[in-house]
C-alpha positions in Angstrom: 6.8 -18.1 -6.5 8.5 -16.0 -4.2 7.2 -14.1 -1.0 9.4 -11.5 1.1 9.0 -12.2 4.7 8.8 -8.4 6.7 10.2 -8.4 10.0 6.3 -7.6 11.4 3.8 -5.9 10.3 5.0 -2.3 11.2 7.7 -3.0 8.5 5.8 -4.0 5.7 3.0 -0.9 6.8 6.3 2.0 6.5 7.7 0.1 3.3 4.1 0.2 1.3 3.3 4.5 2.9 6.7 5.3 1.9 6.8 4.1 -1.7 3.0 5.1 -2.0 4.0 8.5 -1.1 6.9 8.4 -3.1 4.9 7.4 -6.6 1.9 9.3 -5.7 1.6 10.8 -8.5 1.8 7.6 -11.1 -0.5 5.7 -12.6 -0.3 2.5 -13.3 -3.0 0.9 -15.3 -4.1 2.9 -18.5 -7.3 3.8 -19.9 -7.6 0.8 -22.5 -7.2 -1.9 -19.9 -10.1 -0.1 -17.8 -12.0 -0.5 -20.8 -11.1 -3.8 -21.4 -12.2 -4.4 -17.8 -15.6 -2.2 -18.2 -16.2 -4.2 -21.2 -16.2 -8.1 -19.6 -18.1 -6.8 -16.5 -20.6 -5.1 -18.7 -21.3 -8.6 -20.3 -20.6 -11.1 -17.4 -22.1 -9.6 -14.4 -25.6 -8.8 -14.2 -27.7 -5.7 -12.3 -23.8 -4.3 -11.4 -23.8 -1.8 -8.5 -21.1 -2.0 -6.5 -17.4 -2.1 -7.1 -14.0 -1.6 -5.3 -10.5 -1.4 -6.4 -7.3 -2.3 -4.2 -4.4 -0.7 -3.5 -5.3 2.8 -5.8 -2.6 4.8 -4.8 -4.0 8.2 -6.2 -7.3 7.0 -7.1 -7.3 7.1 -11.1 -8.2 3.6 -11.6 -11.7 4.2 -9.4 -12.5 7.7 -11.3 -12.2 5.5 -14.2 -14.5 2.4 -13.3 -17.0 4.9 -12.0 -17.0 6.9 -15.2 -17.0 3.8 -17.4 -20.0 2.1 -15.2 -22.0 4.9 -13.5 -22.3 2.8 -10.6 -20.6 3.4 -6.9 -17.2 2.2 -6.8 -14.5 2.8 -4.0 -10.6 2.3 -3.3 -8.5 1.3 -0.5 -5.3 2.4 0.2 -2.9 1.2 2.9 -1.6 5.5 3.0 -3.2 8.3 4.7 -2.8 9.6 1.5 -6.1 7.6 1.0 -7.9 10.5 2.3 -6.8 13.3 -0.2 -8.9 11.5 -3.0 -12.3 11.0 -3.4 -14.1 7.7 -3.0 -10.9 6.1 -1.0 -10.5 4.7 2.3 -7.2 4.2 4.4 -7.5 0.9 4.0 -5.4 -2.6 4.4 -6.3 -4.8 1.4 -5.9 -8.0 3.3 -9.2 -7.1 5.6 -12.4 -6.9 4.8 -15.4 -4.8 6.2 -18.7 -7.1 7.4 -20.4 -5.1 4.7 -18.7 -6.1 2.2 -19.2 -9.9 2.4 -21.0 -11.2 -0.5 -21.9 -8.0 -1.2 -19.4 -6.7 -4.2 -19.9 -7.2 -8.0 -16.3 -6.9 -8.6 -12.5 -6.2 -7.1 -9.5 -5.0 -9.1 -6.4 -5.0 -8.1 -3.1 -4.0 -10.0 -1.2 -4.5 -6.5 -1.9 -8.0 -5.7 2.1 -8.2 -6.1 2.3 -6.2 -3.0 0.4 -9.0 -0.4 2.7 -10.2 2.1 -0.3 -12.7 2.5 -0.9 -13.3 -0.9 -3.6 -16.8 -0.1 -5.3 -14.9 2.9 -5.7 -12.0 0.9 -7.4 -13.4 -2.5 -9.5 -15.5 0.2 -10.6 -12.3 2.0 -11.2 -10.4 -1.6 -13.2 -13.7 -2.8 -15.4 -13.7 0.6 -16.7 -9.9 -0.4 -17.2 -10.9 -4.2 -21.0 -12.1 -4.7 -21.4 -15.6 -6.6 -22.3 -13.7 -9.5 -19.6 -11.3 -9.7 -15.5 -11.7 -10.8 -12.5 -10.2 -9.2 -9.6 -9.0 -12.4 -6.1 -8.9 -11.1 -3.6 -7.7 -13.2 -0.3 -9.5 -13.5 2.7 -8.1 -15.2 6.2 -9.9 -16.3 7.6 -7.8 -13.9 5.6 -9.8 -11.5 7.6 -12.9 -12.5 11.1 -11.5 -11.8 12.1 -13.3 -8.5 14.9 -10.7 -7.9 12.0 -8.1 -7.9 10.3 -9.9 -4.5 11.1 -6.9 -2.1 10.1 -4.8 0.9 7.3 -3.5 -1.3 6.3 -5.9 -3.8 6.3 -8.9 -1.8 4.9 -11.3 -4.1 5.9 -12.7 -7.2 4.8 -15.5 -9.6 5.4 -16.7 -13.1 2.7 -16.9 -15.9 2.6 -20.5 -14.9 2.8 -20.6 -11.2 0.1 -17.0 -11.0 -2.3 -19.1 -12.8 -1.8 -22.1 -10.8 -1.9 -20.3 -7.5 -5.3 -18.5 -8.6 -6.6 -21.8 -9.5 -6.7 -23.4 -6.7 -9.5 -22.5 -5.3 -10.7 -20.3 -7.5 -11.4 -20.5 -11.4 -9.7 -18.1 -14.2 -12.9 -17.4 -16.7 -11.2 -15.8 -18.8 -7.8 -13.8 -19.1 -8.1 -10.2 -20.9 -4.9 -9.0 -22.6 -3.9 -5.9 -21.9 -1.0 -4.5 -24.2 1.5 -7.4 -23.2 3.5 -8.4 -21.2 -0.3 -7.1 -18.8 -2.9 -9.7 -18.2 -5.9 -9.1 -16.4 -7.1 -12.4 -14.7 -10.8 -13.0 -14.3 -11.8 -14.9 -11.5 -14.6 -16.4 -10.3 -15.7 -19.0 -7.2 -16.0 -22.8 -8.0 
């Protein structure tokens, strides 16, 4: 594993606006893999209602869940882009909102990569995800590349060492393949 150490937190806030504004208009994670997604929550956690996606750039992947699931789900973004798409809040993935605490049926990210925190921040994620309910984060072999640990994607893992860091404290159920080289980890409390 490798982490990028920002100078301060300033830093690491310019580097994730400027290449959110820059790929604004990208998505990321494709209609199959939200299906995929839809499909295990639809069978693993019960009387769903509530939902929220990380990091979401422009949104898509939360129009998607909420189409998919007819239930309310929302997305943070670090940006103030956030706040030119609907059901987004500017928003720092490594914090949490008291309402949210034990409160969520699931979290996706496909931006885990970009944690400068990477332990605080799936420890903050699993404090707001209920005992029933799973958090999927999508992992890429781009993910692995050490050489790719940067100003934005500050976090990177092999197959081996992603699945070793998530369970540590946590407990893979289950890991959905995407078109490779994507897996979506399922996770789940002890």
């Amino acid at each position: 594993m490798k982490l990028y150490k920002h100078k301060n937190y300033e830093a690491y806030y310019k580097a994730q606006v400027k290449k959110n504004r820059k790929k604004l208009k990208l998505v990321y994670v494709k209609q199959p893999e939200i299906d995929i997604i839809t499909d295990h929550i639809k069978q693993h956690i019960p009387n769903i209602k509530f939902g929220i996606c990380h990091g979401v750039r422009n949104a898509w992947e939360v129009k998607a869940f909420r189409k998919n699931l007819g239930i309310e789900v929302i997305g943070t973004e670090i940006s103030p882009t956030a706040m030119q798409f609907e059901n987004t809040i500017e928003w720092d993935f490594h914090d949490i909102k008291d309402g949210w605490v034990d409160n969520v049926d699931f979290i996706y990210s496909n931006s885990f990569d970009h944690s400068y925190q990477p332990e605080k921040c799936l420890d903050q994620w699993m404090r707001c995800v209920k005992q029933s309910g799973i958090c999927y984060i999508h992992w890429t072999e781009h993910n692995a590349d050490k050489n790719a640990a940067g100003v934005v994607d500050c976090f990177t893992a092999t197959y081996d060492e992603i699945k070793k860091f998530l369970n540590k404290k946590y407990k893979i159920i289950q890991e959905l393949e995407a078109k490779r080289p994507r897996i979506i980890f399922a996770i789940k409390h002890k």
